[in-house]
VOBA-1610 file (N, C-alpha, C; in pm, whole numbers, padded with zeros to 5 digits, always signed):
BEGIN
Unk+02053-00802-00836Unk+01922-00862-00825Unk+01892-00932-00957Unk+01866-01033-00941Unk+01818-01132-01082Unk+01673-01088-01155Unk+01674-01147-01266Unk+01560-01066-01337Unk+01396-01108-01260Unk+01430-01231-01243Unk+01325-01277-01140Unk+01293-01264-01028Unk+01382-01228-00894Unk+01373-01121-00815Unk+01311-00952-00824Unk+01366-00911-00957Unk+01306-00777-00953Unk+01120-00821-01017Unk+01094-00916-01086Unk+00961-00959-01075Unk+00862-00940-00992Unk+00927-01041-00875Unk+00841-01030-00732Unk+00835-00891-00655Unk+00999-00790-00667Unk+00930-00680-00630Unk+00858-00572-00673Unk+00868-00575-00815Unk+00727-00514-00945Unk+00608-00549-00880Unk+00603-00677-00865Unk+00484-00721-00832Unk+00365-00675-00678Unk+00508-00708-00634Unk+00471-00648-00472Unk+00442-00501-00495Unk+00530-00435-00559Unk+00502-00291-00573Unk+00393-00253-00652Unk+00302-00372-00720Unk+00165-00313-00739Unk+00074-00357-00683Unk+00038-00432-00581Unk-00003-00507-00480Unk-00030-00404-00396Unk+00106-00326-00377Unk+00071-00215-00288Unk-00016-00111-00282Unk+00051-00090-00393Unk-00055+00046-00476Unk-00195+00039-00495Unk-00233-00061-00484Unk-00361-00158-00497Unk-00449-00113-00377Unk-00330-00157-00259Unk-00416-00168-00136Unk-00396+00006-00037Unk-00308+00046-00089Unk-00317+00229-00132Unk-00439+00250-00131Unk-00459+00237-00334Unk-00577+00286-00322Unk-00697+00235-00303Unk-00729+00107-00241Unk-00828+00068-00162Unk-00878+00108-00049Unk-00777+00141+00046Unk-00749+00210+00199Unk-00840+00317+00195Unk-00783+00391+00079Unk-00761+00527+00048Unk-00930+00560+00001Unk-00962+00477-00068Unk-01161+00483-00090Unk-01222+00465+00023Unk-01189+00368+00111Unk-01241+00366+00189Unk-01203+00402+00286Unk-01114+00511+00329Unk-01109+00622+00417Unk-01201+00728+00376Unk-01223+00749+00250Unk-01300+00897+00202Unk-01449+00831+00244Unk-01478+00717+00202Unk-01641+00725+00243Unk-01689+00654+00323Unk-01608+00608+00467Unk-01644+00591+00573Unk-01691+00689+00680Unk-01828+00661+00740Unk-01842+00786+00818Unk-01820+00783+00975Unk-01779+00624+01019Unk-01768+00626+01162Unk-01599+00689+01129Unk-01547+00743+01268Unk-01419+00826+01258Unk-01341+00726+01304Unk-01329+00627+01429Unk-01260+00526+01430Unk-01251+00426+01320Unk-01326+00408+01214Unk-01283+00304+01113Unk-01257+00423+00989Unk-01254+00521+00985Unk-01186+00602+00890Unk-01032+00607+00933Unk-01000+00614+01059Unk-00878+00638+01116Unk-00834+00516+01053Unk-00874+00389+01113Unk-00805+00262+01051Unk-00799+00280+00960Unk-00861+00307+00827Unk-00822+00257+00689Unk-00733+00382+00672Unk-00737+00519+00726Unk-00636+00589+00708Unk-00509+00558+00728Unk-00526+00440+00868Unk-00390+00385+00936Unk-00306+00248+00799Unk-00374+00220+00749Unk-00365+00129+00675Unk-00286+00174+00515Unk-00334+00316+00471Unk-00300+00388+00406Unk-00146+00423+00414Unk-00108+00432+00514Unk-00011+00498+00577Unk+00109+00380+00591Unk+00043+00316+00627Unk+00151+00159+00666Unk+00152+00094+00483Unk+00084+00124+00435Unk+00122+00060+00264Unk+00208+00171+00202Unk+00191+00262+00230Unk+00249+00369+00209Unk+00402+00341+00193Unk+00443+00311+00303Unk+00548+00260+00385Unk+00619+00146+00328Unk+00532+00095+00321Unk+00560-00077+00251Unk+00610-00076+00115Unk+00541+00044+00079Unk+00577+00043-00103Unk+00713+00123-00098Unk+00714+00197-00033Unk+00865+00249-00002Unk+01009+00152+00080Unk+00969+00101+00108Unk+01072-00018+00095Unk+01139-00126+00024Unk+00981-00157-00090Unk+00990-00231-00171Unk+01064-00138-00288Unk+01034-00016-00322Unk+01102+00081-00398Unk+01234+00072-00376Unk+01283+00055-00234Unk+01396+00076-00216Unk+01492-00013-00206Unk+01409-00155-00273Unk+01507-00230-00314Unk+01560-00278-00451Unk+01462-00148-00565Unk+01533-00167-00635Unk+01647-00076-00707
//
């Protein structure tokens, strides 16, 4: 991987983390349960995302 490749996935990999812990606030202080579920669902799928991006380097 070129030095500039691993850039974009640094990058992406804090992008993620970002939207982690964005999800992640706004799962704790949402009070309808269907839009807590979503941002929980959302949590979960970045989750995911950052683990792929991890796993390319």
């Amino acid at each position: 991987m070129s030095p500039k490749e691993l850039l974009y996935v640094e990058d992406a990999l804090g992008h993620t983390q970002y939207m982690i812990r964005q999800c992640q606030e706004a799962a704790n202080t949402l009070t309808d349960p269907a839009l807590r579920s979503q941002a929980q669902q959302l949590v979960n799928s970045n989750r995911d995302l950052f683990t792929k991006f991890y796993n390319l380097i």
